[in-house]
Structures are given as structure tokens and as C-alpha cells.
N, C-alpha and C positions, 0 to 999 in steps of 0.2 A: 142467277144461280152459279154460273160459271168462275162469276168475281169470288163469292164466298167461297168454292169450292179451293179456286189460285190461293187467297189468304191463308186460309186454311194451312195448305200445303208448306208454304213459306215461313209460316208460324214452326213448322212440324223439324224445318230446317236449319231452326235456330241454334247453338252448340248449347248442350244439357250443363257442360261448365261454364257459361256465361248467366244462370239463372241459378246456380248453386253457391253458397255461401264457403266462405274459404278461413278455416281454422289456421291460429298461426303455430304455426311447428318449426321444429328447431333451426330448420333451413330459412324458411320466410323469419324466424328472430333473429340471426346473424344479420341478414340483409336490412331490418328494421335498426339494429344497432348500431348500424354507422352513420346515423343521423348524427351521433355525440359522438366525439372524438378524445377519447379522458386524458390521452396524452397532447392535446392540441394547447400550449401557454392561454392562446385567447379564451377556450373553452372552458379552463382551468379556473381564471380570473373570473367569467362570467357566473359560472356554478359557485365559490367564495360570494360571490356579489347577491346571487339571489339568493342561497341559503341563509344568508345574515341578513337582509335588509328588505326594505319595504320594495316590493314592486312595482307600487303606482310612484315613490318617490323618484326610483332608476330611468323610471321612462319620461320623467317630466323633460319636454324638448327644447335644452335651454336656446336652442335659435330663435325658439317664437319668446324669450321671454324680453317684454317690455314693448311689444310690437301691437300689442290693442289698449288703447288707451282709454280714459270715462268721459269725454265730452263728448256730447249731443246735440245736432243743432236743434233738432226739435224732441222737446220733453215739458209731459204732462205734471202738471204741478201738483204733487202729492206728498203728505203727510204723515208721518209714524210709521213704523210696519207692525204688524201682528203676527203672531207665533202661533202656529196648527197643536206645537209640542207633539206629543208620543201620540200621534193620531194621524189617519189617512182623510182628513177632511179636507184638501189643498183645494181641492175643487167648490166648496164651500167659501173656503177665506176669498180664493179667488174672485169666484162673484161679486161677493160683496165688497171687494177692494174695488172692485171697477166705478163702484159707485160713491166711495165714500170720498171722492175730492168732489164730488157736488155738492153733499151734506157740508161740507165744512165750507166752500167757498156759500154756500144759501143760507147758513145760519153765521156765517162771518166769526166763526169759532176755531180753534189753533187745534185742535184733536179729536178725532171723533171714531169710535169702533162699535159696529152691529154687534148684535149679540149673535154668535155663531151658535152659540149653548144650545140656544131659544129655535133654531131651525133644526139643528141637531136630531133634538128631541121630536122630534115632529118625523125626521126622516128615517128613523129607525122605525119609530111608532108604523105607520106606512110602509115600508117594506114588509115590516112584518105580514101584515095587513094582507099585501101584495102575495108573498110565498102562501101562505095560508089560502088564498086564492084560485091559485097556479095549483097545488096539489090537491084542490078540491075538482079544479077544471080536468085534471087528468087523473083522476081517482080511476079511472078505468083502464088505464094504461100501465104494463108489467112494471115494479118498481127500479128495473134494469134498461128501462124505456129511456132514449139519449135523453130529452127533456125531462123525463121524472127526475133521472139523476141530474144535468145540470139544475134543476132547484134544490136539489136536497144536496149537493157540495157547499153552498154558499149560499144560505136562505140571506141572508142579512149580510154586512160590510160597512164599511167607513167610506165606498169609493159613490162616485158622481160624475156627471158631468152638467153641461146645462143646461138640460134640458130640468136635468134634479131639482136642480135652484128655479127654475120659470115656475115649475108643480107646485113646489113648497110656499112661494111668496106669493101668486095667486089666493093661495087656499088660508093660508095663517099669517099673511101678512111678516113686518118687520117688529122686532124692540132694539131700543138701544143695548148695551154692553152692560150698563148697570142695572137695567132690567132681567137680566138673568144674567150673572157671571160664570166663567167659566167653573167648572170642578175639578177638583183630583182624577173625578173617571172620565171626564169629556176631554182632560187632558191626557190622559194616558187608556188608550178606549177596550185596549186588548182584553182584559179580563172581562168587561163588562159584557162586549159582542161574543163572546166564549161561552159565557153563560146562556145568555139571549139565546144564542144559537141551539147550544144543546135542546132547550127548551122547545125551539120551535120544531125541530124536529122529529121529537117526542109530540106533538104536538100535530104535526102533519101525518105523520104515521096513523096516530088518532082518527082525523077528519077521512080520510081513506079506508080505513078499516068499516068506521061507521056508513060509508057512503056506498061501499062493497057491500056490505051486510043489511042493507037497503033500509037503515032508518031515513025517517023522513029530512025533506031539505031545510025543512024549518027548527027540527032538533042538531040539523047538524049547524046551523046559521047562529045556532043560540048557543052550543058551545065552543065553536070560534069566537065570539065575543067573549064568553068567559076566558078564553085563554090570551086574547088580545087586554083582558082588563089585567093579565097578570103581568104581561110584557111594560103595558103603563106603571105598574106598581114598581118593577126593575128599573124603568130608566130612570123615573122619581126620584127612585131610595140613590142613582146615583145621579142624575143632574140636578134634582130640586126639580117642584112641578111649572110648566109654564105660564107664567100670567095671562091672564085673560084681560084684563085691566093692569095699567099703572100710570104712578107721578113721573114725570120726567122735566128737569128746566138745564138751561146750561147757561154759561160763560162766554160772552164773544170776546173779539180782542183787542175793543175795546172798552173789559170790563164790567160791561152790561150785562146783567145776569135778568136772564128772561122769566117769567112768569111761569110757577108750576101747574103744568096742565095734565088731566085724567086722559091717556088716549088708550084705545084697542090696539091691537098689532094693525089691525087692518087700517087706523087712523091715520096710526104714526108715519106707515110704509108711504101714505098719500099728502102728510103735510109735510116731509123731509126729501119726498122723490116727486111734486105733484105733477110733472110731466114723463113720469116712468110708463114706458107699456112695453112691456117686457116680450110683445107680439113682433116689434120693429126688430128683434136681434135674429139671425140668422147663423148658424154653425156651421164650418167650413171644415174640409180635411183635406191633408195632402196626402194621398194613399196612390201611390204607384202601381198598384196590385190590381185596380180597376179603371174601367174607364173615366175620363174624365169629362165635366161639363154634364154631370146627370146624378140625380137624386136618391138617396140612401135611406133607406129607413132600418134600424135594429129592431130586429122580432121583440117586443114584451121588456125593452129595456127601458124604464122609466122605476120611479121610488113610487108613486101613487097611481092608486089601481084606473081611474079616472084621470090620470095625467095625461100627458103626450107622450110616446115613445123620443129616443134619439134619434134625429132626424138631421141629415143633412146632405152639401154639397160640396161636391170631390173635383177639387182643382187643381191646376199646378201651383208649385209652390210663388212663383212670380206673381199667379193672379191673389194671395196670400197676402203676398207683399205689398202691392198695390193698394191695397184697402185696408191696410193695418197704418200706413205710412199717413194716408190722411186723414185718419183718425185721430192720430194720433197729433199730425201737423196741427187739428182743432183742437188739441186738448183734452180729447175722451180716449181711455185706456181702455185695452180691449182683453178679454180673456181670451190665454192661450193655454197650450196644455203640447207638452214634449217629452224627450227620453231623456232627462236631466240630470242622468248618471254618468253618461257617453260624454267624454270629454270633460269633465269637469275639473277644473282645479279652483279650492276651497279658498285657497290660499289667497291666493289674486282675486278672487270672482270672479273669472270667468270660463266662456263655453266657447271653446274654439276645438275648429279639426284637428288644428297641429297642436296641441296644448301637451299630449305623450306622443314617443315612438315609439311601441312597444315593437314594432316589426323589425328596427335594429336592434335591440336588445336579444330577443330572442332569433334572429336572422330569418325570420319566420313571413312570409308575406300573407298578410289579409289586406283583400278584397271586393269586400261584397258593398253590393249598389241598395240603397235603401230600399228598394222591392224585394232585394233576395232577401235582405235582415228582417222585413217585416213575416216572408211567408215562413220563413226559418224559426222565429219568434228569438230574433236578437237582437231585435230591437223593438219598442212600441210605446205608445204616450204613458208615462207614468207619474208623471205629475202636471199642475197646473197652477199658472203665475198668470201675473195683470201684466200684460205690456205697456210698458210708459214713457219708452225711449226709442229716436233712430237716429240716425246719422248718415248724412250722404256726402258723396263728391263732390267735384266742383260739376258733371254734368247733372247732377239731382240722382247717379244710381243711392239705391242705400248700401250700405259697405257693415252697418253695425247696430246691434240693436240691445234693450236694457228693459229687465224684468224687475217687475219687485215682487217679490218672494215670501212666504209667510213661516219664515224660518228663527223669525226675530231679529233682530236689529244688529244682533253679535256678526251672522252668519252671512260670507260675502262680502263688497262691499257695503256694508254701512246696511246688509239685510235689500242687498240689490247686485245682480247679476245680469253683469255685461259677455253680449253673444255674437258671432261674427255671420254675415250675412252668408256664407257658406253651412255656417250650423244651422242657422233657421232652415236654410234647401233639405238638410241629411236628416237632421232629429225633431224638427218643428211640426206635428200633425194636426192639434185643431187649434180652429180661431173663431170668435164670433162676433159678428160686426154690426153695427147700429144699418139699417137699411137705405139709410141717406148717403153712406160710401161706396153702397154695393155698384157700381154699372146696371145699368138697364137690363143687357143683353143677361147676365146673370141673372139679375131677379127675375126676367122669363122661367128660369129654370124649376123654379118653384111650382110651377104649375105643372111640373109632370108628375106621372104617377110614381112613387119612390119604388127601385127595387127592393124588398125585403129580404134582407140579412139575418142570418139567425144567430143570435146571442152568447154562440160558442167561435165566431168566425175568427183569425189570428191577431184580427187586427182590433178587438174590443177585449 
């Protein structure tokens, strides 16, 4: 009693102007003002410079230029690139890049692209499915409730990770690219998820209202499916409906054109992949914000209501590196996912720390260590690429690493982007690795119980 009573007291002794907020007035703006100096020449030239001109061009730091170059000693043999276009599927193309230099090197054929359309359609179908779920599970909670509202900000999205891709090709299997080709709206997706959304919202309102007002759970079950049959009519009207069946043959290289055969999705995914188990990948993150060497799970973040959540294992970035490098030394590309804004120059392809100075430009110094940008939210993974390239020293460190990217062929080099082993450390946060690279002591880790994360946390 005595401690609480001390605290107490010392709390009481704190100065009331150290907890008070401080308006700027005319005295604190003089003092704020001499940050600029208008009469300083250099100040002069700099304000000229950025009022006329590009700012990401001012800061490009010509000392690093010509200083990372595109040879790799080791690089996975891969094929064409694909293009997401005006959509947030990266995490989709990704997947399915990981896998397509098997298809080509197993059917001995020069090109070959999944149909992203055809899982697409599937993963919107399903989320829906999921929200509509979700606001039936919490029908009894005030619509101002943290969870009611994060479902109803973002019933539906274009985003993923992979555990998205493990649920979807499980469940509905693979088609090729000319089995469902892309559309006008799977290439450009904003209007379509706009509407969708509206919809389900109006839609969850519904399911809640009816569920408050105590109709039964089997009128309320029967018209969420009518409302999911309407979602199916929308993504239709814009991708085209999914085959359930189709013909498929192809071309090798040499020339042989193979026999057209009737397969299921579920066929195809097993005569194009027939050693795939999509069970052996495990999803890694470099999150400095928690412990590491222990098990993650995201509260209810998955696309199908019966999938697996996002799950995974928080390491350093080194233990990252390790097991991307000999994957990769084998010839399997591995999905990664980063902050591929941070540092980028378009121009050259690539991701390096020194690529701008912006802190000479503006005389300005920034600082922050990849935990403070992730808890700050200034930094965090927003896209995802297939790794397919490293590079090391003469003592085997790695020094540089090469994504291929689903940005098309124009964008980058050659629609591939070269990264320095310092940017993997700063902006590189998940990986996921075939279980045969993993170290033992690692895959131990699996078997703990994951701590649950809840689906608002900074870092998802």
C-alpha cells in the first residue's frame, strides 16, 4: 500500500506544462522561422530547385550510380514476365511465378502463364463469403465495436498473402492462362471491388438487422446465399464465369504439339505440378517489433472461411537470407513480399539504401531503424515478387539479390529488379520457403502454439 501510495504522490509532482499541449504563437513562429533562411544564396538555389523540378529526380545520389551491377552467380531459370496491370493481385502473380519455371521446364515448353483470372474469381467469391460470416458472427456486437468496424472498412480487396494462394488452389485447383484470360476489370479492378463492396455492406447490415430481430438462422443462411449468388452474377458480368471443365494442349520446343485433353482445375493443378503440396511451404517474417524465433498467427486473416489463417515465423533477417540463398542456389524461386516504394529507382531497376539523398537536399536528417518505421507505419510490406537471383563474395556472403516482378516486361530491368543485400535487411519482410531449406532447429518452431495477432496490428 505504501508503494501505490509513493507513486501516486510522484505522479502528482509531475509539471502540469509537461502534459499540456503548446500552441504556436507568434513568439514560438519567429523561433520556428529560422529553420529557412530566404536570404541565404544556398537556401535561395535550393527553393528555385524544388519549386521547379522533380524531387525524387534531385535526390537521385549520383555516387551510387553505376555501383550495383545485374550479374548473379546463382539465378533461377525463368521465363516471360506477367503483368498484375491496374490491380493489387502481386501476391497472386507471385505465387504463381514461383511455380511456373517447373511447368515449362516439365512440359519442355518456352512460355507458359496460370490463369490469375480463374483464382481471382474465386478469391473475391470467398471473401465475400467470409465478411458476410464475420458480421453474422458478431451480429451482436455494437456496430462501433473495433471488429465490427474493421469488417465493415474493407469487406473485400485485391490484397493476399500466402496463405490466400495455399486456400484457393486447395479448394479450386489451377487453369492455364487461355482457360480464363484476363479482362478489362481483372485488369483494372477498382470499379468492380467498389461496387462489390458497396453491395456487401448493404448486405451485412442486412444479415445483422435480421439476426438482432431474431429471425431464424436458417432464413438468415438462405439469404446470405442469395446475396452471395448476386456477388457471383457481378464478378461474371466482369471476368467471364469459371470453367469447371476445359481443352487444353501446348507446343514444346521442340515443336511437338501434345494431345488435347479435358481436365478439371483440380486435374490440371496435379498433372502440371504432380509433386506440389503446398503443406512443405512455410512463411517467414522479419519483424523487429517482436520477438524472434516464435510463432505468429493473424486473428481471422485468410480469403476462405475454412482456410488457414496467416501464419507464421519471425526471424532475423540473416536467418531470411540463409534459406532464400539455397533455394535459390537449387533453382526454386521463392515468394517474397517488401516495401518496394522505399528506395526505388525505375530507371536503372533497382533497390538500394543509397539510391536518393534526400537528407542533403533538404539538410534535414532521417533516422529511423526498421522497428521504429514499422511501429510509426513508414514503412511496411506492400508488394510481393518471386525471388530468383543472389549474388555473393568471394567468402560466399550474399552482397545482392534479383526479383522478378509482375509489372510487365517494360518495367525495370527487362521487368526484373536488382536489390542490395542491405535493402533485403531494411525493407524485405516476408519469405516463403520449400521445408527442405528450412534448418531443423527452425522447423522445431512450428510446433508451438502461435501467439495471436489481431488483424488491425501495424505490421499487416
Amino acid at each position: 500500500m505504501k508503494k501505490v501510495i509513493t507513486i501516486y504522490f510522484l505522479l502528482l509532482t509531475i509539471p502540469f506544462w509537461s502534459m499540456a499541449q503548446q500552441e504556436i504563437t507568434p513568439e514560438t513562429l519567429f523561433k520556428i522561422k529560422q529553420g529557412y533562411n530566404s536570404n541565404d544564396p544556398a537556401t535561395i538555389a535550393l527553393t528555385n530547385a524544388l519549386t521547379n523540378n522533380d524531387v525524387k529526380k534531385l535526390t537521385v545520389n549520383r555516387e551510387n550510380e553505376g555501383k550495383v551491377d545485374s550479374y548473379f552467380k546463382y539465378k533461377v531459370k525463368i521465363k516471360g514476365i506477367t503483368d498484375q496491370k491496374s490491380s493489387g493481385r502481386c501476391w497472386m502473380f507471385t505465387s504463381l511465378n514461383v511455380f511456373r519455371p517447373a511447368v515449362m521446364d516439365k512440359l519442355h515448353i518456352s512460355s507458359f502463364e496460370f490463369s490469375e483470372n480463374y483464382l481471382y474469381f474465386y478469391d473475391i467469391l470467398e471473401k465475400a463469403n467470409l465478411f458476410l460470416e464475420n458480421t453474422m458472427a458478431t451480429a451482436a456486437k455494437p456496430i462501433d465495436d473495433r471488429l465490427v468496424d474493421w469488417y465493415f472498412k474493407s469487406p473485400i480487396d485485391d490484397g493476399g498473402v500466402w496463405n490466400s494462394f495455399v486456400n484457393l488452389v486447395k479448394k479450386y485447383g489451377l487453369v492455364p492462362k487461355e482457360a480464363m484470360p484476363e479482362t478489362n476489370s481483372s485488369n483494372n479492378t477498382s470499379k468492380m471491388i467498389s461496387a462489390i463492396t458497396t453491395k456487401l455492406r448493404e448486405d451485412g447490415i442486412d444479415l445483422r438487422n435480421m439476426i438482432n430481430s431474431g429471425k431464424k438462422l436458417t432464413d438468415v443462411r438462405k439469404t446470405k446465399v442469395e446475396q452471395l449468388s448476386e456477388v457471383y452474377r457481378m464478378l461474371a458480368l466482369n471476368l467471364g464465369e469459371p470453367p469447371t471443365t476445359f481443352q487444353w494442349r501446348y507446343q514444346t520446343t521442340n515443336d511437338t504439339i501434345s494431345p488435347l485433353e479435358t481436365y478439371t482445375p483440380q486435374e490440371f493443378a496435379k498433372s502440371v505440378l504432380p509433386e506440389l503440396n503446398l503443406n512443405n511451404y512455410v512463411m517467414f517474417m522479419n519483424d523487429p517489433t517482436r520477438p524472434y524465433y516464435k510463432l505468429y498467427e493473424i486473428e481471422n486473416y485468410r480469403n476462405v472461411e475454412e482456410g488457414i489463417n496467416w501464419k507464421y515465423i519471425n526471424l532475423p533477417a540473416d536467418e531470411l537470407k540463409s534459406m532464400a540463398l539455397a533455394s535459390v542456389k537449387n533453382n526454386e524461386p521463392l515468394y517474397g513480399s517488401c516495401d518496394v516504394g522505399k528506395q526505388l529507382n525505375m530507371d536503372n531497376g533497382t533497390l538500394d539504401i543509397n539510391n536518393y539523398d534526400i537528407q542533403s537536399l533538404y539538410g534535414v536528417k532521417f533516422g529511423m531503424d526498421k522497428k521504429t518505421r514499422i511501429i510509426t507505419h513508414e514503412s511496411g510490406s506492400s508488394h510481393g515478387m518471386a525471388i530468383v537471383g543472389v549474388d555473393v563474395d568471394s567468402t560466399g556472403k550474399t552482397t545482392k539479390w534479383q526479383f522478378e516482378n509482375s509489372w510487365g516486361a517494360t518495367a525495370g530491368q527487362d521487368g526484373l529488379l536488382v536489390f542490395t543485400d542491405d535493402w533485403f535487411s531494411d525493407y524485405l519482410f516476408r519469405l516463403v520457403v520449400n521445408q527442405k531449406y528450412i534448418p531443423e532447429n527452425i522447423k522445431k518452431i512450428l510446433v508451438q502454439k502461435p501467439t495471436m495477432l489481431p488483424p488491425w496490428d501495424p505490421m499487416f
